[in-house]
N, C-alpha and C positions, 0 to 999 in steps of 0.2 A: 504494500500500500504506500502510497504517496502523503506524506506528513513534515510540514510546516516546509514544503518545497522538493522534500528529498524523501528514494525511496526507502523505507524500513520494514522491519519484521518484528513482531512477535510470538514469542512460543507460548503457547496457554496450554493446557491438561484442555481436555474434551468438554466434563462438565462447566470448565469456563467458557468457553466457546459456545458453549451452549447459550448459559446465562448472560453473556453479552449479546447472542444474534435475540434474544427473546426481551432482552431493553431493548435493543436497536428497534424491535418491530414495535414493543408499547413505545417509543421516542418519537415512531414514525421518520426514522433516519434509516443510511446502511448502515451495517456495522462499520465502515472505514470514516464515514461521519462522526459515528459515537467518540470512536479512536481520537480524529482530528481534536474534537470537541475535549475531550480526555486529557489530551497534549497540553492543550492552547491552555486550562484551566489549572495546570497542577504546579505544586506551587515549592517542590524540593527537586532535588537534584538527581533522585534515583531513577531506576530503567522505567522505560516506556510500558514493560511489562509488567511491574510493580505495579506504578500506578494503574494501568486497567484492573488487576487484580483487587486492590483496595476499592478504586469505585465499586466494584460487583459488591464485595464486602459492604459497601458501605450501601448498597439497592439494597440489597438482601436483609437486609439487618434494617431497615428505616420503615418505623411503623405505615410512613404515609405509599409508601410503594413495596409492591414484591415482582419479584422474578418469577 
C-alpha cells in the first residue's frame, strides 16, 4: 500500500486482518484508507504495524464501537 507518499507493508496475524477489513467496512473506507488514516493520526515513533494493532485494541475495547 501507498502511505504518506511511499510504498509500505504491514504484517498483521489473520485475526487482525480481519478486524481491520470489518472497521474498514463499519468506517465505510478501504482498508489502505483506515491505514493512511492510522498513519496521519499517531502520534509516537513506533512501527506502522504497532500502531494498526493498538487502534484494533483500542475498537475492540471502546464501549461506543465493536469489531
Amino acid at each position: 500500500m501507498t502511505i504518506a507518499g511511499h510504498r509500505t507493508s504491514i504484517t498483521l496475524e489473520q485475526p487482525f486482518w480481519d478486524a481491520l477489513k470489518k472497521i474498514a467496512c463499519a468506517d465505510k473506507k478501504s482498508v489502505t484508507e483506515l491505514v493512511r488514516t492510522i498513519d496521519a493520526e499517531r502520534t509516537d515513533d513506533g512501527s506502522l504495524t504497532s500502531a494498526v494493532r493498538v487502534f484494533i485494541l483500542h475498537r475492540a475495547t471502546s464501549k461506543s464501537d465493536s469489531i
